[in-house]
C-alpha positions in Angstrom: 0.0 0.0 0.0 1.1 3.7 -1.2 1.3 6.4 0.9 -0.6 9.5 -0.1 0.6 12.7 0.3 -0.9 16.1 0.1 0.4 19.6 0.0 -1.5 21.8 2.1 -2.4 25.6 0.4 -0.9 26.5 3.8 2.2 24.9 2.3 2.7 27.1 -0.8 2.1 30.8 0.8 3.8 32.8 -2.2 3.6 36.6 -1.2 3.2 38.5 -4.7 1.5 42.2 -6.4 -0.3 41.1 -9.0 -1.2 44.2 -11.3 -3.5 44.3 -14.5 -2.9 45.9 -17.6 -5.3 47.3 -20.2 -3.1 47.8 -23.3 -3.8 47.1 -27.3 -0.2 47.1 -28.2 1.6 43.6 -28.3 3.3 41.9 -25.9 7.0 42.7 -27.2 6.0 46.0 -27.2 4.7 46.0 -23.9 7.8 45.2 -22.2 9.8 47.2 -24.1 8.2 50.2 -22.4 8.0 48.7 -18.9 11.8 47.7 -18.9 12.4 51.6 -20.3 10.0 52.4 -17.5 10.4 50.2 -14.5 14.5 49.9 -15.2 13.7 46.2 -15.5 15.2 43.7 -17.8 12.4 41.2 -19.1 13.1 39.2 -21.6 10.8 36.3 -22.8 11.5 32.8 -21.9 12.4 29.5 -23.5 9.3 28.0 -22.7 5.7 29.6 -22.6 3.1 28.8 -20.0 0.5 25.4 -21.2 -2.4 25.4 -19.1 -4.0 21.8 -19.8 -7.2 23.0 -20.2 -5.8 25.3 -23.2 -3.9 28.0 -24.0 -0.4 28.4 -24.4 0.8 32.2 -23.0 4.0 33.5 -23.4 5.8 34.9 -20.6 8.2 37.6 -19.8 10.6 37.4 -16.8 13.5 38.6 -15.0 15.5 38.4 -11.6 16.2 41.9 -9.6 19.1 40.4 -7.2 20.0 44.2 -6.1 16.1 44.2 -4.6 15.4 40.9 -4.4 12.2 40.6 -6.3 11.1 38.7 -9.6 9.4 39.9 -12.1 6.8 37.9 -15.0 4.8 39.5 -17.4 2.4 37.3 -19.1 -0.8 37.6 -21.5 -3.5 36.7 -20.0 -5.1 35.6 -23.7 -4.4 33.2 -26.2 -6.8 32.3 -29.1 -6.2 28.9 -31.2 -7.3 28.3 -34.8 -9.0 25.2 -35.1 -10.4 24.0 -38.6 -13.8 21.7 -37.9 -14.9 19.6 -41.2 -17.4 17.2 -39.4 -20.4 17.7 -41.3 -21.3 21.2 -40.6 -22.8 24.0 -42.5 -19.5 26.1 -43.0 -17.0 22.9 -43.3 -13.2 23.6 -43.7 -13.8 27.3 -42.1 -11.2 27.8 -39.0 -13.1 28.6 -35.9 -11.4 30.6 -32.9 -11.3 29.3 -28.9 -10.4 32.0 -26.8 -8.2 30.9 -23.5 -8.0 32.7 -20.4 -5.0 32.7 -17.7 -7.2 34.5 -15.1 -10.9 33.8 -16.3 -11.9 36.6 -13.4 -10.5 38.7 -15.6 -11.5 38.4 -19.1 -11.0 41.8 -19.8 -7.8 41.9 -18.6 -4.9 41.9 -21.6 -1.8 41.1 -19.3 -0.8 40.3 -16.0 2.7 41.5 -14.6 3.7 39.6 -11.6 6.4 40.5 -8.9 7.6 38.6 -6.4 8.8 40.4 -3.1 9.4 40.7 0.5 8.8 44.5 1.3 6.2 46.6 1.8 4.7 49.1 0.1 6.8 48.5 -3.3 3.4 48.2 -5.6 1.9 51.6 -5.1 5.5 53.2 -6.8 5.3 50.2 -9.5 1.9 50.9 -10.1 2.3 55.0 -10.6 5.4 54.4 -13.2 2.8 51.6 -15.3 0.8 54.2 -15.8 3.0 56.8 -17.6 3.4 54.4 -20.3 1.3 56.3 -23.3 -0.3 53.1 -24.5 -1.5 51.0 -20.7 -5.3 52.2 -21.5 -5.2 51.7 -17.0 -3.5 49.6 -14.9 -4.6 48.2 -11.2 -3.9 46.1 -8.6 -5.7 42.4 -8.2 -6.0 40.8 -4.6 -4.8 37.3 -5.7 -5.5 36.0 -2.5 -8.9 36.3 -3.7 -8.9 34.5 -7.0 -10.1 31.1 -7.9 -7.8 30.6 -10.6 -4.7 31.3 -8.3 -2.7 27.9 -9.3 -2.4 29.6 -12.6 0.1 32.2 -11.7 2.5 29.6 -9.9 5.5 29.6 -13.0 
């Protein structure tokens, strides 16, 4: 007989701002202006983030060793092209599935992520966001609060 073991949520107890971004511009660009904003240095990684209920997200990261905090930018929508020819009335015509990261927060373009151990570090973050000219607005999300929580463990 197997012994089962469980990880309590008690267990993982990641402390992390989580801020959302409005923006039409792409990803790339995106991060170009937050590393010219924030001084950061994101760059995207190797792999990008597969959810197995769909979606594949690409993500942007770097480690701040002077300050000790992490940083991840990801999308927080993907949208796969899927060509159906079973019989229906517009056969061989691509249909779109649209994936969510955070479902929450549909309207939400991106997520940026950063890990930390101080205080009061979002409310600066969060003031140089929005003096990029393209973030439409940017806020803070409680992800203590979120269902989809496991999501933003990378």
């Amino acid at each position: 007989m197997a012994a089962i073991h469980k990880i309590s949520e008690d267990f993982y107890e990641e402390t992390f701002t989580l801020i959302a971004l409005h923006s039409s511009i792409e990803d790339f660009m995106l991060v170009y202006a937050l590393n010219s904003c924030l001084k950061t240095k994101l760059k995207r990684s190797v792999n990008d983030l597969d959810l197995s209920q769909g979606g594949s997200f690409p993500i942007f990261d770097w480690r701040d060793e002077v300050n000790d905090r992490n940083y991840t930018f990801v999308s927080n929508n993907d949208v796969k092209e899927e060509v159906l020819s079973i019989g229906n009335l517009f056969q061989d015509q691509p249909t779109f599935t649209k994936y969510h990261l955070v479902p929450e927060y549909r309207d939400v373009d991106y997520f940026l992520k950063i890990e930390h151990d101080e205080l009061d570090v979002e409310d600066n973050i969060l003031k140089s966001v929005l003096t990029i000219p393209k973030v439409i607005t940017a806020y803070l999300v409680d992800a203590s609060k979120l269902k989809s929580k496991n999501n933003l463990i990378f």
